[in-house]
C-alpha positions as CSV (number, residue, x, y, z in Angstrom):
1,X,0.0,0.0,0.0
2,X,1.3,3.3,-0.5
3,X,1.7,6.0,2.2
4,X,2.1,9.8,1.9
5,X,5.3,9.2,3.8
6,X,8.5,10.5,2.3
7,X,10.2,9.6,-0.6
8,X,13.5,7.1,1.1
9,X,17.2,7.0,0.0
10,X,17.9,7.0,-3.5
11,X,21.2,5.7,-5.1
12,X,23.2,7.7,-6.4
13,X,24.8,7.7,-9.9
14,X,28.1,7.5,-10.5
15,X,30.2,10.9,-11.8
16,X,30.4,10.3,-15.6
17,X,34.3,9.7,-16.6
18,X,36.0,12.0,-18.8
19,X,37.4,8.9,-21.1
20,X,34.1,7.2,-22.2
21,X,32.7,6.8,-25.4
22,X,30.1,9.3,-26.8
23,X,26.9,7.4,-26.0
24,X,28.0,6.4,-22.6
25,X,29.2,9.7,-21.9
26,X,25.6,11.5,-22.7
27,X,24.1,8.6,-20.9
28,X,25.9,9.0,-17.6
29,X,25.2,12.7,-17.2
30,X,21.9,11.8,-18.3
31,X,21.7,9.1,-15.5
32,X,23.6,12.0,-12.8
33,X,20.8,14.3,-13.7
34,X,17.8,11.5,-12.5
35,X,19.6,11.5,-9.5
36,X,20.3,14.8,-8.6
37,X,16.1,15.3,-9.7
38,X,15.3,12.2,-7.0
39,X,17.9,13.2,-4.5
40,X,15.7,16.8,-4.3
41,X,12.6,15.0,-3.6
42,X,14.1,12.5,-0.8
43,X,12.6,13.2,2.7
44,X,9.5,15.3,1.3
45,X,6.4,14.2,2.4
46,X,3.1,14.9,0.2
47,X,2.7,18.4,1.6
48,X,6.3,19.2,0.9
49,X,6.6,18.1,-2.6
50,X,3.5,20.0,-3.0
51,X,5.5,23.4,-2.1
52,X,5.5,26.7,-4.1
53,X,8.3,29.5,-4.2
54,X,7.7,33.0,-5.1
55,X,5.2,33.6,-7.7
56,X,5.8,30.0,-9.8
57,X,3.6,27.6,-9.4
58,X,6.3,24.5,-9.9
59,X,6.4,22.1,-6.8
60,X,9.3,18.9,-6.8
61,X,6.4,17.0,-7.0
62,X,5.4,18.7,-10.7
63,X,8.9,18.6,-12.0
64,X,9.4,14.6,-10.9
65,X,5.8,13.5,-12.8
66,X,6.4,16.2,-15.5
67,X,10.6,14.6,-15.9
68,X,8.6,11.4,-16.1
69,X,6.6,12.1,-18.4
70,X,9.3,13.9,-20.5
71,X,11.4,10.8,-20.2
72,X,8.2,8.5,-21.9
73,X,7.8,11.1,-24.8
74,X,11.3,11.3,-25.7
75,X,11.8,8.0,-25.5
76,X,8.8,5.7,-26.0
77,X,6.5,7.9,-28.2
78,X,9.1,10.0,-30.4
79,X,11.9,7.4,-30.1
80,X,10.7,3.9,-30.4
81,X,7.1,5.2,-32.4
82,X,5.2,3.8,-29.4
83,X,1.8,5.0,-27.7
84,X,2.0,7.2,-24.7
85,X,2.0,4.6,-21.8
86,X,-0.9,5.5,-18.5
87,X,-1.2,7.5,-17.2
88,X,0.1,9.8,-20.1
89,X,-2.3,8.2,-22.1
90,X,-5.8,8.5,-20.6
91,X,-4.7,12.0,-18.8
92,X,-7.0,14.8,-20.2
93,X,-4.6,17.6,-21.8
94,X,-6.9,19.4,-23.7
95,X,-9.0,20.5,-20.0
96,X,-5.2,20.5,-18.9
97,X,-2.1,21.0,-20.5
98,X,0.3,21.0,-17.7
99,X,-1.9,18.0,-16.4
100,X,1.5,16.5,-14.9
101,X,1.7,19.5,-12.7
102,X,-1.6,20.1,-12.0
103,X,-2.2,16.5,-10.9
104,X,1.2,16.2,-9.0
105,X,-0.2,17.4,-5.5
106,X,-2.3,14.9,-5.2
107,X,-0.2,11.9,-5.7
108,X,1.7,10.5,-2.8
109,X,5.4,10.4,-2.6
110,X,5.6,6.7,-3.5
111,X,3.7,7.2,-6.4
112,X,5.8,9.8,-7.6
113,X,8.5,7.7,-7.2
114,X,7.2,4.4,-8.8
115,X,5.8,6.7,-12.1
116,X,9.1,8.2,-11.9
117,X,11.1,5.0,-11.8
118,X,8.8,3.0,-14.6
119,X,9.1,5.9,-16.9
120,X,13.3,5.6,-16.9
121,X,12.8,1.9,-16.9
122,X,11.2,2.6,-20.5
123,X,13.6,5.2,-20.9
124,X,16.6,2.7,-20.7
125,X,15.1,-0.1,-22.2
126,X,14.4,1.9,-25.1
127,X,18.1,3.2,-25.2
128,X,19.5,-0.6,-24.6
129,X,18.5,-1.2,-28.2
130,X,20.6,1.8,-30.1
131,X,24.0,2.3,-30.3
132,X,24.4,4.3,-33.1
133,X,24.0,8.2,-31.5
134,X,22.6,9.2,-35.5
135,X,19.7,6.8,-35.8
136,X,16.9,8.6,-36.4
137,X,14.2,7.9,-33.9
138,X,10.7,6.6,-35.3
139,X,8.4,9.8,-35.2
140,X,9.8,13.3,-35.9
141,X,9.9,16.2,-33.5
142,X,7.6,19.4,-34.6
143,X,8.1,17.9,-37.8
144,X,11.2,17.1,-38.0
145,X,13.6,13.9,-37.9
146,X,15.8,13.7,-34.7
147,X,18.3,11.5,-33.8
148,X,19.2,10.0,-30.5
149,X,22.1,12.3,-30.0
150,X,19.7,15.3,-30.0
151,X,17.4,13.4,-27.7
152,X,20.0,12.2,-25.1
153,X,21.7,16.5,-25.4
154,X,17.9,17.3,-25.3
155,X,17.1,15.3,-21.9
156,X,20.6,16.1,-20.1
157,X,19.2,20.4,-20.7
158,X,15.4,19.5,-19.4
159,X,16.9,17.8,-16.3
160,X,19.8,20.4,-15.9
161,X,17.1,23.4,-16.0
162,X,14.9,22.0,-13.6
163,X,17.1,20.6,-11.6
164,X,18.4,23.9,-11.2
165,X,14.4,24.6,-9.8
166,X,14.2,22.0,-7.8
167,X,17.2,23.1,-5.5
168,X,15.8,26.5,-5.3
169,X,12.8,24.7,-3.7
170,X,14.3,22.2,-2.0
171,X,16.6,25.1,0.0
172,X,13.4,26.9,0.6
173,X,11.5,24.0,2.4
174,X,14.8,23.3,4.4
175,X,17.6,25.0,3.8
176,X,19.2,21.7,2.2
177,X,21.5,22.7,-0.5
178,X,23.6,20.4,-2.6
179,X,24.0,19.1,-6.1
């Protein structure tokens, strides 16, 4: 059953190396990013994750279901072709466009987490079957074809920018700085 308590330890990911290959390069600071994002969210409770700063209306909460849904377009709908997976796909976007944030205060931290973990599942899984950084994934992007190199450059700057907002919340809800 899950329990508004707060979200537990997370792992974290290891510092990407400065010798790697391209693809595993991108893919490490990918991975450090999810960590960073969870490591924000560890220790929140419902309430918490639900927390405002200033005039914005993001919340931890928001930015971990909006990442994972981010994480299932880029990967599952634009690069393997697939449909949207639930909850993307029976959520209600025309009443709500930023349905991932509006829904996020309601969900429980475990939820969070679990959407959050299934989505990178996907994510991985997806990325286990391409080596080649110029394939060109299976539906275009506002039109146009993209390649997995984009995509993986792409996700590292949507993770970077908001986990950029998530510490600014974080430090606001308890003064915990870090990453």
């Amino acid at each position: 059953m899950l329990t508004s308590a707060p979200i537990g330890p997370i792992e974290l990911a290891p510092e990407p190396g400065r010798d790697q290959p391209e693809r595993d390069t991108l893919v490490t600071f990918l991975d450090s990013f999810r960590s960073v994002l969870i490591r924000k969210a560890v220790g929140l409770d419902q309430t918490q994750l639900a927390t405002t700063l200033g005039p914005s209306s993001l919340t931890i909460g928001g930015l971990v279901k909006h990442l994972a849904f981010v994480e299932d377009h880029w990967f599952t709908y634009v690069l393997l072709g697939h449909e949207y997976p639930e909850p993307w796909a029976s959520a209600d976007w025309n009443t709500s466009p930023d349905w991932e944030f509006d829904t996020a205060p309601t969900d429980l931290p475990a939820e969070l987490l679990v959407q959050f973990e299934r989505s990178l599942s996907r994510s991985r899984q997806a990325l286990d079957g391409v080596s080649d950084l110029d394939a060109i994934a299976a539906r275009p992007s506002h039109g146009e074809p993209t390649n997995v190199r984009w995509i993986l450059v792409h996700m590292i700057e949507e993770y970077a920018r908001h986990c950029g907002h998530a510490d600014l919340i974080r430090e606001s809800i308890d003064a915990r700085t870090g990453d």
